[in-house]
N, C-alpha and C positions, 0 to 999 in steps of 0.2 A: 729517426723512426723508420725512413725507408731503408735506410741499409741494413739493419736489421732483417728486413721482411726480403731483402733482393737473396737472401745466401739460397745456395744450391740445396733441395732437397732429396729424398732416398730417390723420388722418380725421376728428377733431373738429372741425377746419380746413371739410374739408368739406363737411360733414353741414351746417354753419351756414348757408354757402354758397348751400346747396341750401334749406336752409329757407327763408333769407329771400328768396327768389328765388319758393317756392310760399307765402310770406305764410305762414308757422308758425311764427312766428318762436320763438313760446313752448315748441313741439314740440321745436322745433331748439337752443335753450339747455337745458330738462330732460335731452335725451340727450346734449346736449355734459357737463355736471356730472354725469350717470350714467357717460360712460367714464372723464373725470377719478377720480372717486372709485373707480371700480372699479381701474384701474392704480394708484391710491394705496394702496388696500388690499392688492393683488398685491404690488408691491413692497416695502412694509412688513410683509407678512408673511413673506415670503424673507430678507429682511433679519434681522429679528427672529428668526423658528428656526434661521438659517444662525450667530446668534452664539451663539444657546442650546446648538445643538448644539455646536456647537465646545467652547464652555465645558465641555458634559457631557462629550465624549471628551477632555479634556484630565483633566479629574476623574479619569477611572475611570481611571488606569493612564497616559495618557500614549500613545506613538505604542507601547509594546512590547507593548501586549495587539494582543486579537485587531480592536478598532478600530481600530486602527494598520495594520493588511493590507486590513479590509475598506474604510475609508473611501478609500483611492486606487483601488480596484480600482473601487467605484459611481461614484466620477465620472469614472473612464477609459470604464464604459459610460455612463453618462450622455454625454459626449461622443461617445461613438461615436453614439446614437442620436440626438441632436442633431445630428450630422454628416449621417448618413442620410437624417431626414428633409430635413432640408435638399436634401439633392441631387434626392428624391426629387420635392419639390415644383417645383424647377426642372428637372427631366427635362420635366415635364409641364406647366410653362410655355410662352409662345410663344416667349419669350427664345432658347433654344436651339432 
């Protein structure tokens, strides 16, 4: 699961780029291996409490208690506000 989430992204891409271009190159690998391990740690840890939880609401009762209503309803707004900002951030892009 973490090595998955450690691979180099377009920005880590880069930043390297950019580094070894102003000769820092040492500068430019620490913070390429700092974002790696920062999105490895993100992702593994979503992962990780996304299965815990689950686990627990399936424990406590199953979909007929009251976890059973609230869990669809937070990630209907979670989705909504994920939605949101989304549009929110491309309103005010140059895109549109």
């Amino acid at each position: 699961m973490a090595s998955i989430a450690i691979r180099p992204c377009t920005g880590a891409i880069f930043l390297l780029v950019i580094a070894w271009q102003l000769d820092i190159k040492a500068a430019g690998f620490a913070a390429a291996v700092a974002m790696g391990l920062g999105t490895a740690i993100l992702t593994s840890t979503v992962a990780i409490s996304s299965v815990a939880l689950r686990g627990m609401a399936m424990f406590s009762g199953g979909r007929a208690g009251a976890i059973g209503v609230a869990a669809p309803v937070l990630q209907i707004i979670a989705g909504v506000l994920i939605l949101w900002f989304s549009v929110a951030l491309l309103s005010i892009s140059s895109i549109w």
